[in-house]
N, CA, C and O of each residue as an XYZ file, in Angstrom:
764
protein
N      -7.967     27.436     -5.034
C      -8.214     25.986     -4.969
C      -6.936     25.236     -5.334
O      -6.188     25.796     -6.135
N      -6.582     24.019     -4.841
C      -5.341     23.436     -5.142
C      -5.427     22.557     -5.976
O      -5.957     21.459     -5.806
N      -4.842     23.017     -7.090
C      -5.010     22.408     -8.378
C      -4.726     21.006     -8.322
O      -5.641     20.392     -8.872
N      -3.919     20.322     -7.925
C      -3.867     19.046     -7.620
C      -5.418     18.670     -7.346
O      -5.970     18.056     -8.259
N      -6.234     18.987     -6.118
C      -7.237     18.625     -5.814
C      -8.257     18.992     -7.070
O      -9.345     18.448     -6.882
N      -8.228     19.494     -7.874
C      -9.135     19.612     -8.858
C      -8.985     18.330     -9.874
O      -9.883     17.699    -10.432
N      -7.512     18.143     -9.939
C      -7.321     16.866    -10.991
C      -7.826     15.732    -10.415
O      -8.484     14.894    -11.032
N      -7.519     15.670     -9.160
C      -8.177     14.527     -8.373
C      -9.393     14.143     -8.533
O      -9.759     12.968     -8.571
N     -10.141     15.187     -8.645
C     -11.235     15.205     -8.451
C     -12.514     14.420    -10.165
O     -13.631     13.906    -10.225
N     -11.561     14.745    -11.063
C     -12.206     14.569    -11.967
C     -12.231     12.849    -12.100
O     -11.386     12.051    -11.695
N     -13.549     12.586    -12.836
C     -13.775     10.803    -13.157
C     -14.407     10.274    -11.681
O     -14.763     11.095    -10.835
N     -14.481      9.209    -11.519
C     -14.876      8.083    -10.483
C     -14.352      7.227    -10.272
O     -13.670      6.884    -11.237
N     -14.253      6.479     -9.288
C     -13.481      5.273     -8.673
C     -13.701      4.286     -9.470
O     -13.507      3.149     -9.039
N     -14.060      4.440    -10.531
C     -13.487      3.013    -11.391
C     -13.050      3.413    -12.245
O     -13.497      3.020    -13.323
N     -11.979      4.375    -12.239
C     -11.148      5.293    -13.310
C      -9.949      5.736    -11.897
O     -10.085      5.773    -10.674
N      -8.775      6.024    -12.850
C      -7.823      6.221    -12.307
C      -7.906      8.232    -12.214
O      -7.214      9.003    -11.549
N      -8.902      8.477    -13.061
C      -8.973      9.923    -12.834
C      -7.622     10.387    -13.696
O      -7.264      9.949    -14.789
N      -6.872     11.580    -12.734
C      -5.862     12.405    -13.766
C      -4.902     12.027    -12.466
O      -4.269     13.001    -12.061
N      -4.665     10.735    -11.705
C      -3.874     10.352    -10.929
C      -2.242     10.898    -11.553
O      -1.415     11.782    -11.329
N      -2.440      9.763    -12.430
C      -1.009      9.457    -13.063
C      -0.588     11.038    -13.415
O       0.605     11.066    -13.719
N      -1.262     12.475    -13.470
C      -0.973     13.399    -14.365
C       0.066     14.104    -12.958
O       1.182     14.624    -12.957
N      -0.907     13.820    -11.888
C      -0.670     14.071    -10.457
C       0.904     13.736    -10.340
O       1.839     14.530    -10.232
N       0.921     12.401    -10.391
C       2.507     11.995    -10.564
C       3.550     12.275    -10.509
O       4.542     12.125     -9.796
N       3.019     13.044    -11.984
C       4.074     13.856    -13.014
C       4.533     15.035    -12.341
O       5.728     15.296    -12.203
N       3.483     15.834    -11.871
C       4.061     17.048    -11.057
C       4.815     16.902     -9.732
O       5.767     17.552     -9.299
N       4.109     15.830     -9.181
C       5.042     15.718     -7.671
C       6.186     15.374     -8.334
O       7.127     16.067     -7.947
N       6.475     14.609     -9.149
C       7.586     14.037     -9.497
C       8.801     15.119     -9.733
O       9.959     15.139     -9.317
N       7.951     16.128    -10.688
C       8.908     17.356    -11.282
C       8.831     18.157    -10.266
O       9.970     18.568    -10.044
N       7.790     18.771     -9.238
C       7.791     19.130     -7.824
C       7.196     18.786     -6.631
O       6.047     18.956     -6.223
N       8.549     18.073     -5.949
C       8.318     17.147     -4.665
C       7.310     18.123     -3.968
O       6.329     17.533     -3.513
N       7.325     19.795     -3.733
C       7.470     20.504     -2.618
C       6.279     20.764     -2.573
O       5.722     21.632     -1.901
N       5.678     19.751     -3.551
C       3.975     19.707     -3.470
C       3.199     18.655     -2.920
O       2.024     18.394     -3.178
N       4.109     17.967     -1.995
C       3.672     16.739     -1.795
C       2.297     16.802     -0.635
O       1.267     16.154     -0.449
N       2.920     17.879     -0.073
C       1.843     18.371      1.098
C       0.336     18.986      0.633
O      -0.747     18.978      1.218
N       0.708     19.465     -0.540
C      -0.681     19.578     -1.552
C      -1.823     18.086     -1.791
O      -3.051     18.024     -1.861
N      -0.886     17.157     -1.856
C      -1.456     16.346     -2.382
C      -1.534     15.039     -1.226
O      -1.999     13.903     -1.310
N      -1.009     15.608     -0.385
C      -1.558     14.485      0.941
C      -2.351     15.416      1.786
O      -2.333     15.173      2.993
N      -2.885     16.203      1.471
C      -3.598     17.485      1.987
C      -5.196     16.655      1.391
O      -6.108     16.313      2.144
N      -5.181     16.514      0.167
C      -6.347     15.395     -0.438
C      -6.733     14.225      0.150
O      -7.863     13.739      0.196
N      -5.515     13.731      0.679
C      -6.403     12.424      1.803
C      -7.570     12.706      3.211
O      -8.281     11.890      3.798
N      -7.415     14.059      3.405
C      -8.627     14.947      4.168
C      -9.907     15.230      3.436
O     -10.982     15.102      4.022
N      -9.836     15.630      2.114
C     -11.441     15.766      1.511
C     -12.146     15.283      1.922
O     -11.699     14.477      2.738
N     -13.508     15.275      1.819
C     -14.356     14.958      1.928
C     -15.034     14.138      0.689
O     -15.766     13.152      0.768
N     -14.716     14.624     -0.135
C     -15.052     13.687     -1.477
C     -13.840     12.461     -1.835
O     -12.700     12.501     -2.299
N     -14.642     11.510     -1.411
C     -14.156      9.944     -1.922
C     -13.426      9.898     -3.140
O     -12.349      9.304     -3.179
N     -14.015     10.601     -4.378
C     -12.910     10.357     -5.679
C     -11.766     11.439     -5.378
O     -10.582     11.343     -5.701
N     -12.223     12.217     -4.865
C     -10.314     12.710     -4.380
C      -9.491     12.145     -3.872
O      -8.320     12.090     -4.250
N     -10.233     11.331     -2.389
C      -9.325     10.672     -1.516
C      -8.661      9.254     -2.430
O      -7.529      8.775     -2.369
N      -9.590      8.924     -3.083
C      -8.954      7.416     -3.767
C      -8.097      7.861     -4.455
O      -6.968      7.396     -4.297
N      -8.356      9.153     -5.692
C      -7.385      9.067     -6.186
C      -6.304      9.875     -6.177
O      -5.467     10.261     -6.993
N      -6.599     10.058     -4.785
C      -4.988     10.684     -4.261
C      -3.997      9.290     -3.638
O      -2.779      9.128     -3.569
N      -5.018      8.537     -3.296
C      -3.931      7.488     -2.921
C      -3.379      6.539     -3.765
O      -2.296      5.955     -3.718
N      -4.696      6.459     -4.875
C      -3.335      5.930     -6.050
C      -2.375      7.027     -6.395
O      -1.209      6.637     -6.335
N      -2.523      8.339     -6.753
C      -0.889      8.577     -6.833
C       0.315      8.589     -5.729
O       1.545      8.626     -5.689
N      -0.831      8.536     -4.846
C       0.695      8.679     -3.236
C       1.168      7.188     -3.963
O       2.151      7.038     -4.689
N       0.389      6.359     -3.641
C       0.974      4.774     -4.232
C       2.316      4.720     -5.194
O       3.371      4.155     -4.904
N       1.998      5.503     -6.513
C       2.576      4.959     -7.401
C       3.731      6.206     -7.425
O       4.405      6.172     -8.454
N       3.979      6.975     -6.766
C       4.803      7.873     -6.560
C       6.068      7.226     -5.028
O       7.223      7.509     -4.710
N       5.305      6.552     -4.635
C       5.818      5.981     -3.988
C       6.698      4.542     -4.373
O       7.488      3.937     -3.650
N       6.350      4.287     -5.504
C       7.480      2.853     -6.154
C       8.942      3.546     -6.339
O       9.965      2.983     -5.949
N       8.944      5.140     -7.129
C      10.097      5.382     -7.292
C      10.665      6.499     -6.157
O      11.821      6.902     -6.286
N      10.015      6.881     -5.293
C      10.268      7.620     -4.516
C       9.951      7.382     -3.224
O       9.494      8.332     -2.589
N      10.083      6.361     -2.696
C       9.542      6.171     -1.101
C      10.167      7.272     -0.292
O       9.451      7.249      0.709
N      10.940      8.102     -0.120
C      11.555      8.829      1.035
C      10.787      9.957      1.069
O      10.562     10.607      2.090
N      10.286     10.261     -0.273
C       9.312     11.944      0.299
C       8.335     11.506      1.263
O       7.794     12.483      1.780
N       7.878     10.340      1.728
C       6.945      9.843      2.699
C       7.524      9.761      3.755
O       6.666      9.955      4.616
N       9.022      9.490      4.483
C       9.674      9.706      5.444
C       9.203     10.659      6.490
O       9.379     10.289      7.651
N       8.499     12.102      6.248
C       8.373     12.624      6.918
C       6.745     13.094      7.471
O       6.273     13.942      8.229
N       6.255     12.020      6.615
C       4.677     12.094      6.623
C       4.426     11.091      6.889
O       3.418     10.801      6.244
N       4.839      9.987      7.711
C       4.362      9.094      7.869
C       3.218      8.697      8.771
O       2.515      7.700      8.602
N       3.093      9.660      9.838
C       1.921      9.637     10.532
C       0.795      9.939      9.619
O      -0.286      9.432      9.919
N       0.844     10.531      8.766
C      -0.515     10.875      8.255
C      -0.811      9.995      7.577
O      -2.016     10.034      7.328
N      -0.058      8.776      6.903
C      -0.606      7.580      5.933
C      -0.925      6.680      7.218
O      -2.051      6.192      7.315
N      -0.220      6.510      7.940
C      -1.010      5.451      8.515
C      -2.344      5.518      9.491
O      -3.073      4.614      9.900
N      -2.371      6.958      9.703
C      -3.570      7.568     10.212
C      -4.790      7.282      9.016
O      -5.766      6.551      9.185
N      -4.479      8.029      7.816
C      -5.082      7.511      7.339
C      -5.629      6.020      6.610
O      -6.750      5.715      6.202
N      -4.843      5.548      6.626
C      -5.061      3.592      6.060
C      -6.021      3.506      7.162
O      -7.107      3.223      6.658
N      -6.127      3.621      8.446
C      -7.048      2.919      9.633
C      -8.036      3.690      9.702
O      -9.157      3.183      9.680
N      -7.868      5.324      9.819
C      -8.954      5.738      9.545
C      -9.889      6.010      8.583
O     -10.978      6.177      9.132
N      -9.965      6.148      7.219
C     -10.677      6.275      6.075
C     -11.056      4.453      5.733
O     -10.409      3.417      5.883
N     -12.417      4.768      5.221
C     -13.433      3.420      5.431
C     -13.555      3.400      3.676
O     -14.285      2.571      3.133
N     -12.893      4.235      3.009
C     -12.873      4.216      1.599
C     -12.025      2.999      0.864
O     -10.841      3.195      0.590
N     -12.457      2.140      0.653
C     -11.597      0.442      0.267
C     -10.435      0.848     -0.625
O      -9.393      0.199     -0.723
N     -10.778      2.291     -1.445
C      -9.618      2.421     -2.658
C      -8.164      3.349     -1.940
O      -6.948      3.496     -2.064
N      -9.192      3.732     -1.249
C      -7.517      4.497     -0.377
C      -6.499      3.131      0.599
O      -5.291      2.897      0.581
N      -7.951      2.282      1.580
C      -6.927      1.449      1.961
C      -6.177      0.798      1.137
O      -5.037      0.781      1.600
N      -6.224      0.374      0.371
C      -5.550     -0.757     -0.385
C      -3.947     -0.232     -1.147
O      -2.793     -0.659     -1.190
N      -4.591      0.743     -1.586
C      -3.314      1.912     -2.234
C      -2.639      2.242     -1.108
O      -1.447      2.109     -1.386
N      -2.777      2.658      0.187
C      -2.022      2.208      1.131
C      -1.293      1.189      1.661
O      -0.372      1.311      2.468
N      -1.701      0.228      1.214
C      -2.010     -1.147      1.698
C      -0.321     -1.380      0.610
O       0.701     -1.860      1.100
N      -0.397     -1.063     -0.380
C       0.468     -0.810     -1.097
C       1.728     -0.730     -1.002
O       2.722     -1.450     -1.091
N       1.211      1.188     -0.633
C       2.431      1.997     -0.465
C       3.587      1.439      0.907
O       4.795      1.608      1.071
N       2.597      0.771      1.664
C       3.499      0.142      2.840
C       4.417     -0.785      2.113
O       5.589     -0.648      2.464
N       4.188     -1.779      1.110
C       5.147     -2.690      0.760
C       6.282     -1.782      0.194
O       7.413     -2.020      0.619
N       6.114     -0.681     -0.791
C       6.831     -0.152     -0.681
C       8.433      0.442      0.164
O       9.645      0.478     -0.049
N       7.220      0.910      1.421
C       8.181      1.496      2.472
C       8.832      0.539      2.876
O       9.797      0.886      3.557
N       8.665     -0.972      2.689
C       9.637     -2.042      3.802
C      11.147     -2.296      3.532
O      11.834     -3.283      3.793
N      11.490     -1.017      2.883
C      12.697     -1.078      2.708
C      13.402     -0.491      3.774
O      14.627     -0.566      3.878
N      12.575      0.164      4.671
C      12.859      1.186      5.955
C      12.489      0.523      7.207
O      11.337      0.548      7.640
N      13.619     -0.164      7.884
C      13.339     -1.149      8.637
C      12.831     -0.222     10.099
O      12.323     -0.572     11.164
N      13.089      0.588      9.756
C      12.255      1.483     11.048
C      10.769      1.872     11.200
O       9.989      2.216     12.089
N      10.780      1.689     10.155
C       9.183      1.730      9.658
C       8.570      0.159     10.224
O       7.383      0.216     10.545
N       9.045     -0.835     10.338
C       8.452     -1.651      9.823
C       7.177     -2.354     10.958
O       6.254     -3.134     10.722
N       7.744     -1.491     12.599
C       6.475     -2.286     13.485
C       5.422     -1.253     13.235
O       4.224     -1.520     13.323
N       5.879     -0.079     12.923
C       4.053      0.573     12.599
C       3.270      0.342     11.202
O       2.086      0.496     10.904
N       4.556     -0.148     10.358
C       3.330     -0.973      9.476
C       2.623     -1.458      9.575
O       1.475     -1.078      9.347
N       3.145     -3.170     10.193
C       2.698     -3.700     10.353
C       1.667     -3.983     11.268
O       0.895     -4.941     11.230
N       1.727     -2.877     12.271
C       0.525     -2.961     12.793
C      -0.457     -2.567     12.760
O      -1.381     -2.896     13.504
N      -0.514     -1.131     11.190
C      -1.662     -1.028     10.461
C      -2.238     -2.236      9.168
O      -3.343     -2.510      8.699
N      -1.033     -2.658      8.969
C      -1.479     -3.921      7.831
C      -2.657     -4.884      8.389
O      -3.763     -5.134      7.910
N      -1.908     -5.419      9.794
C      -2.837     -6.197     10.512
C      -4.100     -5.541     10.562
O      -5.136     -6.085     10.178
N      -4.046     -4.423     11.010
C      -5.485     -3.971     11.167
C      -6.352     -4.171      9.682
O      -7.533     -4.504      9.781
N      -5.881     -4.008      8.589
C      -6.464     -3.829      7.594
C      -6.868     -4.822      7.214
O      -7.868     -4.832      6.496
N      -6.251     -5.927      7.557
C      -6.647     -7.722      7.342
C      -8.197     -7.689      7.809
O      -9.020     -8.338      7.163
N      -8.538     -7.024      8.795
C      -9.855     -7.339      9.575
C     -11.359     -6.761      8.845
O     -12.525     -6.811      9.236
N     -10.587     -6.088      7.357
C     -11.778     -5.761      6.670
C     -12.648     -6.429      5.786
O     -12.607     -7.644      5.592
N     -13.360     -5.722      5.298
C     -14.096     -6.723      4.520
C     -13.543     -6.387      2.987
O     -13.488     -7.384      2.267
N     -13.167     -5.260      2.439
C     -12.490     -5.423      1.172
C     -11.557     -6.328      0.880
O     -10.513     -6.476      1.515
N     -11.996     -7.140     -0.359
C     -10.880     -8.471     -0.359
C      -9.731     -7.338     -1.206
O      -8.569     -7.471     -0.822
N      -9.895     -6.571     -1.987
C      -8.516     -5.559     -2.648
C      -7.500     -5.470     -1.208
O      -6.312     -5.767     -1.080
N      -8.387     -4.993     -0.314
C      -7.559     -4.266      1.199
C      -6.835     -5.141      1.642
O      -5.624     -5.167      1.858
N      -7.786     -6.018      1.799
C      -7.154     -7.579      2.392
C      -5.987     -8.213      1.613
O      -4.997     -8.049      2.325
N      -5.699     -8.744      0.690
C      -5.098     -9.216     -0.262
C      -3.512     -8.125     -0.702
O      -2.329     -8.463     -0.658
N      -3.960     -7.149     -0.994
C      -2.386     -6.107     -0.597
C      -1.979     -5.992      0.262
O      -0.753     -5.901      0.326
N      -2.969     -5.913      1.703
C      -2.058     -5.588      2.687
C      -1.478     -7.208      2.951
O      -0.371     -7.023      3.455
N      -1.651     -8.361      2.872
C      -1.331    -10.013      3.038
C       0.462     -9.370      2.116
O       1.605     -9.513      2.550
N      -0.055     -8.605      0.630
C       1.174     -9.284     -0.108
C       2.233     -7.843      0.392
O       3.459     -7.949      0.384
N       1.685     -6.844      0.711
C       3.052     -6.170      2.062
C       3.555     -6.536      3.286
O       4.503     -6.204      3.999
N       2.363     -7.561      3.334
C       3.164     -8.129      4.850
C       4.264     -9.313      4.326
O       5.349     -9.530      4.866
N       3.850     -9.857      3.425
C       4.834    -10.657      2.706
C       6.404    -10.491      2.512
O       7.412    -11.075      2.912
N       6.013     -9.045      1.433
C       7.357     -8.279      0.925
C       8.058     -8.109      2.707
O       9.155     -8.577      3.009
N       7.441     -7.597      3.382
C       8.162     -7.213      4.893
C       9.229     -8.358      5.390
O      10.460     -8.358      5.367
N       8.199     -9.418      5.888
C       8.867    -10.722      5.700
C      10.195    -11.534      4.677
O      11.152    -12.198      5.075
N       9.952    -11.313      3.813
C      11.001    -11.368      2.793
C      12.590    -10.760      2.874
O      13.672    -11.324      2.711
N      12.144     -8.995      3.282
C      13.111     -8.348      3.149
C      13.304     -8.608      4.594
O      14.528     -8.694      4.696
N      12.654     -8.828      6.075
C      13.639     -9.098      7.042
C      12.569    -10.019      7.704
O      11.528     -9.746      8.301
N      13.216    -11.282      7.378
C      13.215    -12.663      7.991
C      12.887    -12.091      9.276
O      11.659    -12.021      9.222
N      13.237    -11.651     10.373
C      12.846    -11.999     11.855
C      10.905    -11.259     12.203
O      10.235    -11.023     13.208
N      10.722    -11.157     10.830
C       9.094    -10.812     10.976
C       8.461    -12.244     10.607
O       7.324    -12.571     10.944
N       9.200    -12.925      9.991
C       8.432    -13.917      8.963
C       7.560    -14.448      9.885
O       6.411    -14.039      9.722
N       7.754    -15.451     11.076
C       7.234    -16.240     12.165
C       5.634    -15.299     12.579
O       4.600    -15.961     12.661
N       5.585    -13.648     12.830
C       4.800    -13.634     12.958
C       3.548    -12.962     11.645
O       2.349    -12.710     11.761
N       4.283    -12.870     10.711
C       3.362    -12.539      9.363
C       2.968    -13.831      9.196
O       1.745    -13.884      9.325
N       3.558    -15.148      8.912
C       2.795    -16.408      8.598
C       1.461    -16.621      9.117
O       0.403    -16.816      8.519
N       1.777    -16.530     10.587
C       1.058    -16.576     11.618
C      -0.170    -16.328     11.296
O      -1.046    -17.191     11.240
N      -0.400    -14.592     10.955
C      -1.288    -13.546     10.853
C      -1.974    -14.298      9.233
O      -3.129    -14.673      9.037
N      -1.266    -14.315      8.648
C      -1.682    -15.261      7.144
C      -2.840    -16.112      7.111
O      -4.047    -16.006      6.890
N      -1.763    -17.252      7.504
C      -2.511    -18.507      7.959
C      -3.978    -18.601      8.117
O      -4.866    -19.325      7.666
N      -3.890    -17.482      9.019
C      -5.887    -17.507      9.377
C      -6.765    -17.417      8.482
O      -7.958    -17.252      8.739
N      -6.323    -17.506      7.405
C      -7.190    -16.434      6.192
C      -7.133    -17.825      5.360
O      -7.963    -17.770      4.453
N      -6.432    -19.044      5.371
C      -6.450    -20.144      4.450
C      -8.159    -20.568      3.976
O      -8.562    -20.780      2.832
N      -8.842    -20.596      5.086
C     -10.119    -20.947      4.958
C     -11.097    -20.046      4.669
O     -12.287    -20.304      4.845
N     -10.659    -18.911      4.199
C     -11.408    -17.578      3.827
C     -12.534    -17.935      2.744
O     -12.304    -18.543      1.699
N     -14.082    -17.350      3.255
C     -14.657    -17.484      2.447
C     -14.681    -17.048      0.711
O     -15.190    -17.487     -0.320
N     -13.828    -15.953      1.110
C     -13.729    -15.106     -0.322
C     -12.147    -16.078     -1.194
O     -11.301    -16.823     -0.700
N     -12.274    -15.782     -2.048
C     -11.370    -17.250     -3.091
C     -10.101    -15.920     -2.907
O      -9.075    -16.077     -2.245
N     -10.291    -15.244     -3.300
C      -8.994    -14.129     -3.441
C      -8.062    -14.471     -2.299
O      -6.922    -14.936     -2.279
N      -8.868    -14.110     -1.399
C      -7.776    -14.114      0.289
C      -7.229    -15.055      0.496
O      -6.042    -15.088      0.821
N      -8.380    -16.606      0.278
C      -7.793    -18.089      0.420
C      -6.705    -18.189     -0.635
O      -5.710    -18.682     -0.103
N      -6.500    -17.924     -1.888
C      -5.966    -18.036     -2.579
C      -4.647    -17.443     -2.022
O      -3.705    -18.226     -1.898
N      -4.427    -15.763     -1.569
C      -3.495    -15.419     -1.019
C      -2.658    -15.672     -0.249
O      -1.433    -15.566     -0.203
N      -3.496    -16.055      0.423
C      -3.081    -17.034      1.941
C      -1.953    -18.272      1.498
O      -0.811    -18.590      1.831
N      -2.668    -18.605      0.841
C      -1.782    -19.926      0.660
C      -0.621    -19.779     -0.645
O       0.255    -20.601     -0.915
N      -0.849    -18.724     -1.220
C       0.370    -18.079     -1.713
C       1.219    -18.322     -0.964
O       1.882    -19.357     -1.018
N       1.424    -17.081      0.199
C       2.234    -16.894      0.690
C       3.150    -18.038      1.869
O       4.332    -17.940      2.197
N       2.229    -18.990      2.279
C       2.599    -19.487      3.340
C       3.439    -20.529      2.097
O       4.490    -21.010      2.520
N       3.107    -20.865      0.789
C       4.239    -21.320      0.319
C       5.448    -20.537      0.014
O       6.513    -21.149     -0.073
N       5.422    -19.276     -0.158
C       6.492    -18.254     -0.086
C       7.874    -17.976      1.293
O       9.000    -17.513      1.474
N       6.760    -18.641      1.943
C       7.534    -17.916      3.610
C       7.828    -19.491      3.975
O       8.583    -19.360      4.939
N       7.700    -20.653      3.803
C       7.750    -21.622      4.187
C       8.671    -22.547      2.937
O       9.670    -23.088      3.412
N       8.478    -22.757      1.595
C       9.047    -23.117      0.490
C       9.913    -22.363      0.118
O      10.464    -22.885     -0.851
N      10.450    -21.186      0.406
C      10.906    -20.095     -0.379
C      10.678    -19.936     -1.736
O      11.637    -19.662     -2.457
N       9.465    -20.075     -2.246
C       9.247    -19.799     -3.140
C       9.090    -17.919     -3.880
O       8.579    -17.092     -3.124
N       9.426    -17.578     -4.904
C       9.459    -16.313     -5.226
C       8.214    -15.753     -5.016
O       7.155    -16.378     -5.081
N       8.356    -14.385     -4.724
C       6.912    -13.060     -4.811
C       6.765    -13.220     -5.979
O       7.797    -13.122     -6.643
N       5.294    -13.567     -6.829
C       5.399    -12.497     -7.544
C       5.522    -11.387     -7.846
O       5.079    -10.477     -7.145
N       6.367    -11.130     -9.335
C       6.479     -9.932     -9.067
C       5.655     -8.649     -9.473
O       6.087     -7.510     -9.652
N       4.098     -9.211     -9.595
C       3.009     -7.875    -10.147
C       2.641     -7.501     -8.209
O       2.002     -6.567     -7.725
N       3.284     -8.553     -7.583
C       3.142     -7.812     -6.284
C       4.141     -6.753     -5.806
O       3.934     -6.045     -4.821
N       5.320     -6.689     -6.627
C       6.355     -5.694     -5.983
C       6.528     -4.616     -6.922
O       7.350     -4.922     -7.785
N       6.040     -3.452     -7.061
C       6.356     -2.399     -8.122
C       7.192     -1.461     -8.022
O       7.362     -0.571     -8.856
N       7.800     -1.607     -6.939
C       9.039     -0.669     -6.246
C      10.061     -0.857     -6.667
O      10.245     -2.020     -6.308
N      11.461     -0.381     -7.525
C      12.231     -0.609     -7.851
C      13.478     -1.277     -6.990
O      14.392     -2.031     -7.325
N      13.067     -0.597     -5.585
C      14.087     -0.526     -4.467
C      13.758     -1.797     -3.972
O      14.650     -2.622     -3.771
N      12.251     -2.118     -3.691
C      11.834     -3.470     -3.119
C      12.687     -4.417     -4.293
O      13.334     -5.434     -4.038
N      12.541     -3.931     -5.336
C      12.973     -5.239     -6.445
C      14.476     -5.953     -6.475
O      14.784     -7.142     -6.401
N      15.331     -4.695     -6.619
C      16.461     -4.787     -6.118
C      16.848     -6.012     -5.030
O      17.453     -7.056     -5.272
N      16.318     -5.556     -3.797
C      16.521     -6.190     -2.849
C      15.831     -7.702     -2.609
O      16.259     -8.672     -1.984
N      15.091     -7.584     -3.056
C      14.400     -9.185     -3.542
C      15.156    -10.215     -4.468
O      14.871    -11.409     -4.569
N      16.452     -9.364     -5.310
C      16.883     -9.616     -6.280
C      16.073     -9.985     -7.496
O      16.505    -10.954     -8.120
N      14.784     -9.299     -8.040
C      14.201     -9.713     -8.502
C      14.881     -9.771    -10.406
O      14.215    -10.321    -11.283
């Protein structure tokens, strides 16, 4: 059994589980990464979530071990209907927008993710499409765009977001920064 998937496994989605312990090992061994994106396949939901919070947060200081897996996150963000994996995806993309090659298949899973009903999903993927925008202006015109629609959102979170940002992309006003946890994003934000 792959021990990773056992740590995963322990607690429930309103617990971070033994994510963070997860971390620690990819951290000390990358060459397990395939172990642990091997977990976004389970079948059990508290694995998959909390494999994607550690892909997430392994991903602030390490975005490049994802370089070569990138089909499989964004396969999964669209395909898994689990709100805690999208969003931790939803995430890990702001992350990646430091990789301007990355940035039209992000965004064209972000968009998709806008169309859900999780306001978590909704609301991260708004503040990665943001960070995207930020770090290269010639997206901004159509992330506003995509924004915008959401001003009149029934849910207060999204409306609220919404109009975050369109003062962000329009005022230049700063990200916050509990939206950017990436060191590399930070940098470059000059944060």
């Amino acid at each position: 059994m792959n021990k990773i998937r056992k740590w995963l496994a322990e607690g429930d989605l309103t617990s971070d589980g033994h994510a963070n312990d997860v971390v620690q090992i990819i951290n000390n061994n990358p060459e397990k990464i395939d172990d642990l994106l091997a977990c976004l396949e389970n079948p059990d939901k508290v694995v998959r979530g909390h494999a994607a919070d550690a892909i997430e947060k392994i991903g602030r200081e390490k975005p490049e071990i994802y370089l070569p897996h990138m089909h499989i996150l964004l396969e999964r963000a669209i395909q898994d209907h689990l709100s805690m994996v999208q969003w931790h995806l939803a995430m890990l993309f702001g992350h990646l927008a430091i990789y301007e090659a990355l940035i039209d298949p992000i965004i064209s899973v972000l968009l998709n993710l806008l169309t859900l009903e999780s306001a978590m999903t909704v609301t991260w993927s708004m503040a990665s499409l943001c960070i995207i925008a930020k770090l290269h202006p010639d997206y901004s015109p159509r992330v506003l765009g995509e924004i915008l629609q959401f001003e009149e959102s029934t849910k207060v979170s999204i409306k609220s977001r919404s109009r975050e940002i369109k003062q962000i992309l329009l005022e230049d006003k700063p990200i916050p920064k509990h939206w950017v946890k990436s060191p590399a994003v930070q940098a470059k934000l000059e944060f």
